[in-house]
PyMOL CGO cylinders between C-alpha atoms (Angstrom):
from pymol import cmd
from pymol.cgo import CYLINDER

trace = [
    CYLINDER, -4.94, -3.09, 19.16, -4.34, 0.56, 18.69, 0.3, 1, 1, 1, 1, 1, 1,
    CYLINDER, -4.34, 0.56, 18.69, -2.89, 2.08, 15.25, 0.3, 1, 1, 1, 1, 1, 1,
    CYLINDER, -2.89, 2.08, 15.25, -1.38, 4.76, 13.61, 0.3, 1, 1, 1, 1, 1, 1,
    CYLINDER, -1.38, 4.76, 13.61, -3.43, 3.82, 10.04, 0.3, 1, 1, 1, 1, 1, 1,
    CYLINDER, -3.43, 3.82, 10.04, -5.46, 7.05, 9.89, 0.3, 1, 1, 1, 1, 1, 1,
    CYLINDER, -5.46, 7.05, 9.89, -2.65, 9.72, 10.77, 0.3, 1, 1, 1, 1, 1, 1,
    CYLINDER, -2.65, 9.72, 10.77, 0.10, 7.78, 8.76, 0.3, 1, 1, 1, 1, 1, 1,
    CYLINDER, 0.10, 7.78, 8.76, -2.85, 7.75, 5.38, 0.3, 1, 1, 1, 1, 1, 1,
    CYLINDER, -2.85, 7.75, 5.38, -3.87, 11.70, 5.73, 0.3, 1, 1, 1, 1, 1, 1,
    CYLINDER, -3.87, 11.70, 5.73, 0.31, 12.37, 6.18, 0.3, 1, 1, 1, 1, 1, 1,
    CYLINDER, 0.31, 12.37, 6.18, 0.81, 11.01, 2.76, 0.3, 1, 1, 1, 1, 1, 1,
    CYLINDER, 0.81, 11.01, 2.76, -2.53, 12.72, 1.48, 0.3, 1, 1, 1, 1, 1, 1,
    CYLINDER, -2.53, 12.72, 1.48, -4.28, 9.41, 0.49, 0.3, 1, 1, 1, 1, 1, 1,
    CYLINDER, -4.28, 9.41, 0.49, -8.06, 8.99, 0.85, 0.3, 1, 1, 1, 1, 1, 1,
    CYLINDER, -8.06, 8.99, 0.85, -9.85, 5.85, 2.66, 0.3, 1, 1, 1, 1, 1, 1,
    CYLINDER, -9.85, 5.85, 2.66, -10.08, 4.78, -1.21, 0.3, 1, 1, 1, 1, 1, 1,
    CYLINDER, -10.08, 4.78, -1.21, -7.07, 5.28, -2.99, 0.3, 1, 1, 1, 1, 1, 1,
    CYLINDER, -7.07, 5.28, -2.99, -5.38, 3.11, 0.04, 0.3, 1, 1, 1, 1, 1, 1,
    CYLINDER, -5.38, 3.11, 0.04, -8.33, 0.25, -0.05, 0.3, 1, 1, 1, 1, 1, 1,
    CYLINDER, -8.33, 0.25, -0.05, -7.46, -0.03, -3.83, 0.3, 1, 1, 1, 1, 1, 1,
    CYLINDER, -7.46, -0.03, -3.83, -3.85, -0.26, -3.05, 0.3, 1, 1, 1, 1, 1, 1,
    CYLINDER, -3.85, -0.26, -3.05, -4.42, -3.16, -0.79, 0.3, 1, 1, 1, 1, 1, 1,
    CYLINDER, -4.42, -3.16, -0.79, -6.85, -4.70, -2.67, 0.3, 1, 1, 1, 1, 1, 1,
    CYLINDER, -6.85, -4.70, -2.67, -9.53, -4.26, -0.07, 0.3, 1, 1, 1, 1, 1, 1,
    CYLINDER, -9.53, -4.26, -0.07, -12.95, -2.76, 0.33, 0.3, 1, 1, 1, 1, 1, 1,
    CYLINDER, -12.95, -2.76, 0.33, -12.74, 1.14, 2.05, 0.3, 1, 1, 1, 1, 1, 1,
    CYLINDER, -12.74, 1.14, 2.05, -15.09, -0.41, 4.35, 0.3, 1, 1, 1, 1, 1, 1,
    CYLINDER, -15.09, -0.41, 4.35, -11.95, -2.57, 5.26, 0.3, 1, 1, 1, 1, 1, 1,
    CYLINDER, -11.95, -2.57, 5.26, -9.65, 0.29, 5.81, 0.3, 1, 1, 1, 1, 1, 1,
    CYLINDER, -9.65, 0.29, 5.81, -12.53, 2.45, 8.16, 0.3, 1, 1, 1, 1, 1, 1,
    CYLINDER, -12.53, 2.45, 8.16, -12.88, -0.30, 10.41, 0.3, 1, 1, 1, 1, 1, 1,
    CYLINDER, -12.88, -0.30, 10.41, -8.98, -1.12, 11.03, 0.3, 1, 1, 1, 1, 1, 1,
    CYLINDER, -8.98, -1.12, 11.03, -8.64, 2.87, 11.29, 0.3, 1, 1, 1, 1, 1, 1,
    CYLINDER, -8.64, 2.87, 11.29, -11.32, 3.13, 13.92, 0.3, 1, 1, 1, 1, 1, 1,
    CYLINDER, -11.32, 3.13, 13.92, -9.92, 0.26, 15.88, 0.3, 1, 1, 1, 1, 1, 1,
    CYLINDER, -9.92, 0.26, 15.88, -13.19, -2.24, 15.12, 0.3, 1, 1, 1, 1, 1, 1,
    CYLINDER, -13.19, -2.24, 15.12, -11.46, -4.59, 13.13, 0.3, 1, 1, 1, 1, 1, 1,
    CYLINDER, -11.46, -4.59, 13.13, -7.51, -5.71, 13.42, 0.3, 1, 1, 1, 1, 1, 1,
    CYLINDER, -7.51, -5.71, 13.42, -5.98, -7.13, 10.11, 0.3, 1, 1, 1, 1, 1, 1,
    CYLINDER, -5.98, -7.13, 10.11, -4.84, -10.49, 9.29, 0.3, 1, 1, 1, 1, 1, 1,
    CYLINDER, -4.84, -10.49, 9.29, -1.60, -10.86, 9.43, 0.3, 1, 1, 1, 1, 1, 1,
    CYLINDER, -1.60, -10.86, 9.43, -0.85, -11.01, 5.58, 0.3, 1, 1, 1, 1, 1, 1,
    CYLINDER, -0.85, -11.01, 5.58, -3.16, -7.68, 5.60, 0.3, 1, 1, 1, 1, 1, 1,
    CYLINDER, -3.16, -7.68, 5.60, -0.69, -5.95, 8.05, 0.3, 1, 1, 1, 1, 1, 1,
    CYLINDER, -0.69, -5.95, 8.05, 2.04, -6.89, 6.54, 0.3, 1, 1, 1, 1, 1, 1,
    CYLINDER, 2.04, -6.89, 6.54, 1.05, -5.14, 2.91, 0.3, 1, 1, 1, 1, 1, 1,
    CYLINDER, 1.05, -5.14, 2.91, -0.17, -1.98, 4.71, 0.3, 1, 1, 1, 1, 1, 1,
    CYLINDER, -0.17, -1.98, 4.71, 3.34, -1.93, 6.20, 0.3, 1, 1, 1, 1, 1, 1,
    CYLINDER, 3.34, -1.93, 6.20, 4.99, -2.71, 3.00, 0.3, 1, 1, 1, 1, 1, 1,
    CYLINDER, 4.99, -2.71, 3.00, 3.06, -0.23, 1.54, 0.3, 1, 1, 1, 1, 1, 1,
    CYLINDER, 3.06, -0.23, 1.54, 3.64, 2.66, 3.27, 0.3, 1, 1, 1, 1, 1, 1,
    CYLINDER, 3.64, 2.66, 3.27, 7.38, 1.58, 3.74, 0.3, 1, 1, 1, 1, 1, 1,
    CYLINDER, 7.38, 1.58, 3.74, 7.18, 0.94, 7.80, 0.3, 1, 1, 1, 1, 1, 1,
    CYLINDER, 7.18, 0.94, 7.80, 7.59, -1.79, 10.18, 0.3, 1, 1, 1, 1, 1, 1,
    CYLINDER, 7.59, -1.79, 10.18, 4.50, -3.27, 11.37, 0.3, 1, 1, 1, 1, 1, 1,
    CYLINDER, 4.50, -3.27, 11.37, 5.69, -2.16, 14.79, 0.3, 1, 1, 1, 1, 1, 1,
    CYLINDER, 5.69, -2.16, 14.79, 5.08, 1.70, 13.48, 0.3, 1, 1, 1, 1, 1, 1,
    CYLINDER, 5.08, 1.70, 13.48, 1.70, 1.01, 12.60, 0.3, 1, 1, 1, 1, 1, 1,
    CYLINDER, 1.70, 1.01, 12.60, 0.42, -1.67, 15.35, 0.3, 1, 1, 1, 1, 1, 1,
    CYLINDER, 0.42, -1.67, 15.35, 0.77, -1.40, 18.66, 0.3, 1, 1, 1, 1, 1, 1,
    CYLINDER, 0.77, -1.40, 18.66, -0.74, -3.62, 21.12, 0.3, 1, 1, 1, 1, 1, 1,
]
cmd.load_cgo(trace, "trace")
């Protein structure tokens, strides 16, 4: 699954870390979906979305 996570984080001038903490997940977490290793749970996609006030469909494409 490709993603717009990286682009839509630097845009908004948050680090790897200041985003992990808002999710409540490791920065390990948040470099793996970025580079495409690792796609989120659902639940997982849905806060990123939420929390950068986007569909899932902005940040997720298949």
């Amino acid at each position: 699954m490709e993603n717009q996570l990286k682009a839509l984080r630097q845009a908004r001038g948050l680090t790897q870390q200041q985003l992990a903490e808002a999710l409540e997940v490791s920065r390990q977490t948040v470099i793996s979906i970025e580079s495409g290793r690792y796609d989120p749970s659902l639940p997982l996609a849905f806060r990123i979305a939420r929390f950068l006030g986007l569909k899932i469909e902005d940040i997720f494409t298949p």
